[in-house]
LUMTORDO-695002 format. One record per residue: x, y, z of N, C-alpha, C in turn. Coordinates in pm, whole numbers, plus 32768, in hexadecimal, padded with zeros to 4 digits. Each point is the difference from the previous one (the first is absolute). Layout:
BEGIN
XYZXYZXYZ...
//
This chain:
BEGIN
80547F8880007FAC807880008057807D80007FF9806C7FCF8016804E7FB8802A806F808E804E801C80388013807A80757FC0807D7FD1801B80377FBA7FFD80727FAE7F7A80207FED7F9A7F9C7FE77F84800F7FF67F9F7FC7806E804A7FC980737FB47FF780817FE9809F80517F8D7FC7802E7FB88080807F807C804280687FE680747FF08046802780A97F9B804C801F80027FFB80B37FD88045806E8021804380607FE580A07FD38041805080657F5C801F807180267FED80797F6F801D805D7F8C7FBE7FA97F94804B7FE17F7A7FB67FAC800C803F7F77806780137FD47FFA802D7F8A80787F9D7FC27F977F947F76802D7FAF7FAC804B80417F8880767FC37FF9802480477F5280317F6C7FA97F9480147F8C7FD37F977FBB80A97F997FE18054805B7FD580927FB77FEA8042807A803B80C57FDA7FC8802380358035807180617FD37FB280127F7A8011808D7FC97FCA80837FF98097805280547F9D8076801B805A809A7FB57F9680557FFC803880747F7580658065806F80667FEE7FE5805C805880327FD180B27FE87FF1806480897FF3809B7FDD805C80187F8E7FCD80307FD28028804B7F537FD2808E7FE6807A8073801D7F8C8079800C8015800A7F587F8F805380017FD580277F5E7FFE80997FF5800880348051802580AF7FF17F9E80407FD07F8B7FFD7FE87F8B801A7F977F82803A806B80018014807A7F988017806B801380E27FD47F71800F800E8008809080267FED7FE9809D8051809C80577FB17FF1807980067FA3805680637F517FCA80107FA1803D7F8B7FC07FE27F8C80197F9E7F657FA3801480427F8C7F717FC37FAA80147FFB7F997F997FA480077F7F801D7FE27FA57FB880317F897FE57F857FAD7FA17FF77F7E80227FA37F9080627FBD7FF5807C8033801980977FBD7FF980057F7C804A7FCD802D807480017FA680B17FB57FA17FCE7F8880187FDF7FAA7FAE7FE9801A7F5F7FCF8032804A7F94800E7FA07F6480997FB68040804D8066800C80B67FBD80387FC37F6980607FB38023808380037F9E80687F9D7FAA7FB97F9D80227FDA7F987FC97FBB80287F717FBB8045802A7F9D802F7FB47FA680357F80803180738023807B803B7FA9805A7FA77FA580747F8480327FE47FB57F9880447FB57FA07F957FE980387F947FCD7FAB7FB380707FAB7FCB807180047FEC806A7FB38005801F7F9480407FAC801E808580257F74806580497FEE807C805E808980478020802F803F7FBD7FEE8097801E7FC0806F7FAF800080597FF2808A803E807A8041803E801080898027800B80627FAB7FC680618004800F808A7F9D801B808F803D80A97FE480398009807680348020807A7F9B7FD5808A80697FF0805C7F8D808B80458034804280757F918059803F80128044802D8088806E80508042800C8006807B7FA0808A80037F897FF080487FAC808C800880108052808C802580757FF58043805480487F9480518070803E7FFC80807F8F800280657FF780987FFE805A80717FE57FF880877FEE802D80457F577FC980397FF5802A80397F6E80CD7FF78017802E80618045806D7FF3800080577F9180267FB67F77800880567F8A80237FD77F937F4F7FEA80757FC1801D7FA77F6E8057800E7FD780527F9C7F90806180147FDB7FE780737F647FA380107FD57FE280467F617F8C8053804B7FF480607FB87F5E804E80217F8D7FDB7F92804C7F5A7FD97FAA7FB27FBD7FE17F78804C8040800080787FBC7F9380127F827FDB80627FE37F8980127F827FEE80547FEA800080A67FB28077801E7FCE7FEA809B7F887FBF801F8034802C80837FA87F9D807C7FB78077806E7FF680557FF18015807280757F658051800E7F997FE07FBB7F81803C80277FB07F9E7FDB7F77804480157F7D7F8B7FE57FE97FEF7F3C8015807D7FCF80197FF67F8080257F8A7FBC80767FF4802B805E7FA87FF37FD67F83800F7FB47FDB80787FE67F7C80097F6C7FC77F997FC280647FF37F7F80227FA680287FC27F6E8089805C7FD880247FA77F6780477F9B8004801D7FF58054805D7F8480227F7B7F5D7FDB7F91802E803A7F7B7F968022803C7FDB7FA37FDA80107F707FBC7FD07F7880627FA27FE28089801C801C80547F9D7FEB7FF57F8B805A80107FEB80497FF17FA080967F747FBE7FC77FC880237FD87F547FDA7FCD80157F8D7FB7806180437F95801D7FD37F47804F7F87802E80617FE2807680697FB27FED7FCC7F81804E7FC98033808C7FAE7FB3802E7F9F7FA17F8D7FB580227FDA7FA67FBE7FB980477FD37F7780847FEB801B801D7F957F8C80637FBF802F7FDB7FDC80A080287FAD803B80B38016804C800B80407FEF809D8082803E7FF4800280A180398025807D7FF8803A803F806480757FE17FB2808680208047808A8018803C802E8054807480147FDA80798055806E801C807780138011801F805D804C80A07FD08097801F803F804D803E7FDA8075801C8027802B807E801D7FFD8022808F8000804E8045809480678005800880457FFC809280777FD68018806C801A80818018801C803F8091801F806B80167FC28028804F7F8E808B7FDD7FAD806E805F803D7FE7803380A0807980658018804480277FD58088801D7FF8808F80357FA27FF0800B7F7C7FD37F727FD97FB87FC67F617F8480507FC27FC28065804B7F8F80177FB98031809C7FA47F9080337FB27FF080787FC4808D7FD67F577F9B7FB17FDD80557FC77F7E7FB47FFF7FA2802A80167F9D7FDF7FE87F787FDA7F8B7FB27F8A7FF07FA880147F88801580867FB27F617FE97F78804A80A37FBE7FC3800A7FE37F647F9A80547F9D801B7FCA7F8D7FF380C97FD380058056806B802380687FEA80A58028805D80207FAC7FFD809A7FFC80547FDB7FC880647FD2801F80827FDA7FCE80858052803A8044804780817FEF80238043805C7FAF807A8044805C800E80917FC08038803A7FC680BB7FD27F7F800E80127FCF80837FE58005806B80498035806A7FE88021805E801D7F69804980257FEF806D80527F88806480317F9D805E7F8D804880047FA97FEE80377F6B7FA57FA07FBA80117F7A802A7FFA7F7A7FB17F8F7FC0803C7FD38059807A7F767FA9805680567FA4806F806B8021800F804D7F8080657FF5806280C880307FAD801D7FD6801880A7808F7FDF803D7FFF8046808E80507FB4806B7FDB7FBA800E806C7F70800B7FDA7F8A8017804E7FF6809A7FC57F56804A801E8012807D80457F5E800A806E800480A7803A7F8E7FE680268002808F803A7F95803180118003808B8088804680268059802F7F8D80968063802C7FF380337F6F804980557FF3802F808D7F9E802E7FAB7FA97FF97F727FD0804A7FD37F957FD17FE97F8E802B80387F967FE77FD97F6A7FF97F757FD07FCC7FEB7FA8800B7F577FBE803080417F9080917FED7FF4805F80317F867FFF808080007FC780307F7C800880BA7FDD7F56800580207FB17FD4801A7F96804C802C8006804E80777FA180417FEC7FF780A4807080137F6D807A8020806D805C80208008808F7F827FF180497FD77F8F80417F6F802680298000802580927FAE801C80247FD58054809480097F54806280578028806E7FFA7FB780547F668012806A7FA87F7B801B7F78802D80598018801B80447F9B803C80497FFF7FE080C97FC67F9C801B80067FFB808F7F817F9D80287FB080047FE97FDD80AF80077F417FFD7FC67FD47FB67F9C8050803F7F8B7FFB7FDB7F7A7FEE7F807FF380937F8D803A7FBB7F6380027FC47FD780477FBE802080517F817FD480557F7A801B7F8B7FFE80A27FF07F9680017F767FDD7FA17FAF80827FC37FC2801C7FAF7F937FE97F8A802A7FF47FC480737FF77F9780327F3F7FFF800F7FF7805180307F3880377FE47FF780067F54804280157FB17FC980217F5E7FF47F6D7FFE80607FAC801C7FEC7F7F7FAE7FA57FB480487FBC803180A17F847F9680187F9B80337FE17FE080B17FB87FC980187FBE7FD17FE67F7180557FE47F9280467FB27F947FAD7F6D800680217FB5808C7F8C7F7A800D7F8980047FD17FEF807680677F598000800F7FB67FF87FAE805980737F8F7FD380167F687FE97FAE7FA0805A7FA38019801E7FA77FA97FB57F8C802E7FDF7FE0807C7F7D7F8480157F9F807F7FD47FAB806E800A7FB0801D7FC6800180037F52805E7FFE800380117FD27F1A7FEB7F6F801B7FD37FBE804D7FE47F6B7FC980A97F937FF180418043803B80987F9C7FD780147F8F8085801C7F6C7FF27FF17FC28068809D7FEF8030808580417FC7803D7FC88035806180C57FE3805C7FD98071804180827FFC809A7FCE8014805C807A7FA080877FF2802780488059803080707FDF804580358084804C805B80167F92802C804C7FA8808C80257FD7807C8027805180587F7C80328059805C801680A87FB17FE47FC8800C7F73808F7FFA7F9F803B80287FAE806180407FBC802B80377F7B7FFD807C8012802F800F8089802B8079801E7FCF80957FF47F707FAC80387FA4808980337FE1801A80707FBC801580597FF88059806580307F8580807FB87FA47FFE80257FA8808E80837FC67FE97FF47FD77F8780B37FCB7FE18066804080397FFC80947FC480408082804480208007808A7FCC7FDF804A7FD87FEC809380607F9580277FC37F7D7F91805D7F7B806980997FFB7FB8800F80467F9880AD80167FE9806B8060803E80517FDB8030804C8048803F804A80467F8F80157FEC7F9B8030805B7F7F7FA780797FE17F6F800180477FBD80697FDC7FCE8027807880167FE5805A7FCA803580A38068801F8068800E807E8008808B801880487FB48041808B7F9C7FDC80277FB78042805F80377FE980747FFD8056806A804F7FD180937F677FE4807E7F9C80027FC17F71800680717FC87F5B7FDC7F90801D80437FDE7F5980037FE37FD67F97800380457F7B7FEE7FCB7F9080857FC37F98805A802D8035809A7FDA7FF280587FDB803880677FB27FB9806E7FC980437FDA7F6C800F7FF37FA8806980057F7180177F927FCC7F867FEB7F9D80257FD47FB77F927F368029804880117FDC80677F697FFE802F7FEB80817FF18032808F800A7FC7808B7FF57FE380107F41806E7F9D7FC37FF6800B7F5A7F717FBF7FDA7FD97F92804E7F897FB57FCC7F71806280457FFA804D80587FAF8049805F7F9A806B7F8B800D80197FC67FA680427F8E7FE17FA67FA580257FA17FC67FF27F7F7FCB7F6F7FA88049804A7FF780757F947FA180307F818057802F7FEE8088800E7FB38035804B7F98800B7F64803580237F977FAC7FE27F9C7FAE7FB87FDA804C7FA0801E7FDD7F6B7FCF7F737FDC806A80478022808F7F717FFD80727F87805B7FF4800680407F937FCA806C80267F8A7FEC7F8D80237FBD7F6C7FDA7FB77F927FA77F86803C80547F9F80527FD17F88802F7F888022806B800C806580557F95801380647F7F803B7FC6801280497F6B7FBA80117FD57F717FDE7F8C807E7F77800B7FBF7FAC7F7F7F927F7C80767FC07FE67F9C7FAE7F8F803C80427F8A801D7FE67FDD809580407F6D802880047F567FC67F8680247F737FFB7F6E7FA1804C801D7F91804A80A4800880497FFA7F608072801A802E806A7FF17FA280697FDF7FFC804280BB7FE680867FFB802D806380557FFE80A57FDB7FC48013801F7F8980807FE07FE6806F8067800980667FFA7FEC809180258006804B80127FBC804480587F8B80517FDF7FBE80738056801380717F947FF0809080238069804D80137F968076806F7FDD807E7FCA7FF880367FB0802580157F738009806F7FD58066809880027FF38030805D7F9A809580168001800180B57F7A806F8042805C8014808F7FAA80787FFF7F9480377F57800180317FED7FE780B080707FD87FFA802C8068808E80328001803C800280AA805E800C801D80627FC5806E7FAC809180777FF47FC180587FDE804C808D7F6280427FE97FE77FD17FB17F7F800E7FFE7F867FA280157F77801E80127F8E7F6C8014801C7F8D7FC77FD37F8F803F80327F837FE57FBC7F94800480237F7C7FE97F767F9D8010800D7FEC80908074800580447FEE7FD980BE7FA1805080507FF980A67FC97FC3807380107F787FD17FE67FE67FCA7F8F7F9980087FCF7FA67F4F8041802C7FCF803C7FB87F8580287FE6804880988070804380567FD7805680587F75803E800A800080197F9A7F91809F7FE07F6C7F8F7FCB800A7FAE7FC07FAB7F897FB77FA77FB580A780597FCC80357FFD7FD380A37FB980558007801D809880297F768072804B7F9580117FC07FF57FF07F8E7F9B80217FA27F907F7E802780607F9F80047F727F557FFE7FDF804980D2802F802B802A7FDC802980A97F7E80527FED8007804E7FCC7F7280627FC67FAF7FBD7FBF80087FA07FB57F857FC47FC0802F80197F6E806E7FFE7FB9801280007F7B7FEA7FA47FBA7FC87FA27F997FF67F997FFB805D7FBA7F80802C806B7FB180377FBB7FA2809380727FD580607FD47FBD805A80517FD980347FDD7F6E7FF880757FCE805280007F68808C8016802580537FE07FA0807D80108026806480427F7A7FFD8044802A802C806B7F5C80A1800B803B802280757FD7809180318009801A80857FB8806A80598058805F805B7FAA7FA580A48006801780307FCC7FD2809F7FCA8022805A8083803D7FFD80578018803E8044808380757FFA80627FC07FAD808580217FDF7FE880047F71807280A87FC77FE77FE67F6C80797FC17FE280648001804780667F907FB1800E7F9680387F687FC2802D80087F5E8005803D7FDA7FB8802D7F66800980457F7E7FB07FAA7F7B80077FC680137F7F7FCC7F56800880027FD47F817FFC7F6F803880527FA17F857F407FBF7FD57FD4800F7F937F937FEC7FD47FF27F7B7FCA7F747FB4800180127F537FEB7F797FF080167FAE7F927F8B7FAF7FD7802C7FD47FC680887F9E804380647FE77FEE80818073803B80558041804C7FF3805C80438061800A803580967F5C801D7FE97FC5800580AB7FC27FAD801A7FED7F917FE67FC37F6C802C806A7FEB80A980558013800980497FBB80427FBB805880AE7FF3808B7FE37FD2804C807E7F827FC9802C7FB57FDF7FA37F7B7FB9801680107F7E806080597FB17FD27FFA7F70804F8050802180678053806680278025802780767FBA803380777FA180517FC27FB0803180577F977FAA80087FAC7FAE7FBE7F947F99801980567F9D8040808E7FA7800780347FAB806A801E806C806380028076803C8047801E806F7FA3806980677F8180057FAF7F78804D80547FC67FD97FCC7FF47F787FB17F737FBF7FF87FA9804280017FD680417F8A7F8180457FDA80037FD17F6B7F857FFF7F85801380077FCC805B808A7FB9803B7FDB7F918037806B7FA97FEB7FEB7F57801D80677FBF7FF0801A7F45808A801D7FCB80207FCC7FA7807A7FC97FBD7FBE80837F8B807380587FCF7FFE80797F8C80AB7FEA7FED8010802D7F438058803A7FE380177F9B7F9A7FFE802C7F8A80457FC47FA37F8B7F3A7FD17F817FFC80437FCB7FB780027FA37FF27F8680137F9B7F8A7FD9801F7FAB7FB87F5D7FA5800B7FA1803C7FB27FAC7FAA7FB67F9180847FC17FA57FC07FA57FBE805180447F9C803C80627FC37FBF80557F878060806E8033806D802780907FCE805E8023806E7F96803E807C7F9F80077FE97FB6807080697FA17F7C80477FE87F7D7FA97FDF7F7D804D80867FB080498073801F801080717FC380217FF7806080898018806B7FF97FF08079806C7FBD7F93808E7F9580357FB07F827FB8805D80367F75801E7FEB7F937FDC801D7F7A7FF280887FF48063805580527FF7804D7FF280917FEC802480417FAB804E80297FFA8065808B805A80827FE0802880257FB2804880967FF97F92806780207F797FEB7FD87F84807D7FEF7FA17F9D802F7F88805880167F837FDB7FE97F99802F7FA9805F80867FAE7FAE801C7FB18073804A7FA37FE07FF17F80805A807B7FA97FC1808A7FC5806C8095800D7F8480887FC480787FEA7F977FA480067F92803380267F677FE080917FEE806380337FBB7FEE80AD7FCD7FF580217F8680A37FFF7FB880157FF57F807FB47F7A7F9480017F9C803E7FBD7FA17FC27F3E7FFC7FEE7FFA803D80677F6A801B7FCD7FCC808A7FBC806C80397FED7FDA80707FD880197FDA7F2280497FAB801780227FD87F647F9F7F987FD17FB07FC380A37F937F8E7FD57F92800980947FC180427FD67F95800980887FC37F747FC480257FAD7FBB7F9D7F5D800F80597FD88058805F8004802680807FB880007FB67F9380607FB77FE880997FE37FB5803A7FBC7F747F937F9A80257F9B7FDA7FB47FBC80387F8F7FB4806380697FCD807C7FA57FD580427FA7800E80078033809B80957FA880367FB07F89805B7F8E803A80217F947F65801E80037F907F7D7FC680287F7E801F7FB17FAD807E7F8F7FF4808280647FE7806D7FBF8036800E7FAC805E7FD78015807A80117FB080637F8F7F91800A7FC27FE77F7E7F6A7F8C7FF87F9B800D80797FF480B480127FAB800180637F68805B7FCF7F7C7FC97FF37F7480477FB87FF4804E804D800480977FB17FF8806180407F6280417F997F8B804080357FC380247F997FF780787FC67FED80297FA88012806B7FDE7F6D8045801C7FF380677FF57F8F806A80007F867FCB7F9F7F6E800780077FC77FE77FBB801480437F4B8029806B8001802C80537FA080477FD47FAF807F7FBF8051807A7FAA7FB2801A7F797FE67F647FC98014801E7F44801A7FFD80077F69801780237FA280067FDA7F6B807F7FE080058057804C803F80C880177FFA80177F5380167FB67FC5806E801E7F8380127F8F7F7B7FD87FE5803C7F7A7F857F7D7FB2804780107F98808E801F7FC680087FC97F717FF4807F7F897FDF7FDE7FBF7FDF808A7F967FC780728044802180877FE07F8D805B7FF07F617FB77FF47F94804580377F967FCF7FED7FBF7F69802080697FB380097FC87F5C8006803A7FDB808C
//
């Protein structure tokens, strides 16, 4: 039997297999609201076959986006257009995610097929904010918080919940990887703070986890709360996977239930050596060493390597990005492959009878 296309269970919420759509921002939101774009982008990926359909990282304050194109979370508006999607994905058998965000240092950018650098005040760009005065490369200098400020921010994102169980989404993620706002926090390459939010490892995870509690206390006790970690900044004296099973450990203490396991964006002159499944390995580290489930990303791209994943215990689930974006069937597919009947939509059962028409 087929891993890949067996059930998982996070709390009371079933996901049919155990392919799920990796956040993919699309830069295309006015205002942060979701549009036609949203629709059709996640849409598609549920009619594809996709058990999870998380949506872009959607930003709990206007200024914790990374583009002044991308998608929020931050009023009732918001959760209002948000419905129609959660509606659409649901009812073609999807559960809906949302992915919860703050792009600190990283935000007030352009988007990446217009350069993706950072925008200037002229340009619609903002002070951006970070836990010390440090740049990520040549971008502006962002404003170190106060307490106030991350305490606020720690209220935006259980605000951000609320919103987002009122859009109808059953499952929520914390962002805090790739070197945006909580990442910022748990790297000592980007947190030079001397107060309880800096320095040791437990004051680095302390805005991290207060998020995360703050998401989880807010969300309903039958749905699920996920995680998605850097687990390495991949450059010397910086976050790490030991750091990061540390920080994984506190997260399952709060009630986290599942963890993705990504890597990197924290540093612009990271070093990494690129390879099919390259972050597979943080995954089975952190699912053997805090036993929680975790999601295998990076470089994951056909149906026998992403059933091998599974089939050892490395994941319990894989997020595809690039690959579904070149094949939102792709789940369909790779069921085929794996001699597993998957059905298609009433719309599309012709695709699997043979000719057009017959």
């Amino acid at each position: 039997m087929s891993k890949l296309f067996s059930p998982l269970r996070l709390r009371t919420v079933e996901f049919p297999n155990r392919v799920f759509v990796s956040p993919m921002c699309q830069y295309s939101s006015e205002d942060g609201l979701p549009n036609e774009w949203h629709l059709v982008h996640l849409g598609s990926r549920a009619i594809g076959g996709a058990s999870l359909v998380l949506t872009e990282a959607s930003a709990v304050t206007p200024e914790g986006r990374i583009t002044p194109w991308d998608a929020g979370i931050w009023s009732e508006r918001h959760a209002k257009e948000w419905k129609r999607v959660t509606d659409f994905i649901r009812a073609h058998g999807s559960v809906p995610g949302m992915q919860i965000a703050h792009a600190g240092r990283k935000a007030s950018c352009n988007k990446p097929w217009l350069g993706g650098k950072p925008l200037a005040p002229s340009e619609g760009g903002w002070t951006t904010l970070g836990p010390s005065a440090i740049p990520f490369g040549d971008y502006a200098v962002p404003r170190a918080m106060s307490v106030a400020e991350i305490e606020k921010t720690v209220d935006d994102f259980a605000k951000a919940a609320r919103f987002a169980l009122d859009a109808g989404f059953d499952v929520a993620e914390v962002h805090a990887a790739h070197g945006y706002l909580i990442h910022e926090f748990l790297s000592p390459l980007s947190n030079h703070r001397t107060d309880a939010y800096g320095g040791s490892l437990e004051n680095r995870m302390r805005f991290g986890l207060a998020a995360a509690k703050a998401i989880r206390d807010a969300w309903p006790q039958d749905k699920p709360v996920l995680v998605r970690i850097s687990a390495s900044d991949w450059k010397e004296g910086g976050w790490d996977l030991e750091q990061s099973i540390v920080f994984c450990k506190a997260l399952k203490a709060i009630g986290i239930d599942f963890i993705t396991c990504s890597s990197g964006g924290n540093a612009h002159d990271q070093k990494i050596t690129l390879g099919p499944g390259y972050q597979v390995p943080f995954s089975q580290a952190v699912k053997r060493e805090v036993d929680i489930p975790t999601g295998a990303v990076g470089l994951i791209t056909d149906a026998v390597q992403s059933e091998h994943i599974l089939h050892t215990g490395q994941a319990d689930a894989v997020l595809l990005a690039r690959e579904l974006l070149r094949d939102p069937y792709w789940p369909r597919h790779a069921a085929k492959i794996l001699g597993v009947t998957m059905a298609w939509p009433d719309q599309y059962k012709r695709c699997d009878t043979g000719p057009m028409g017959k």
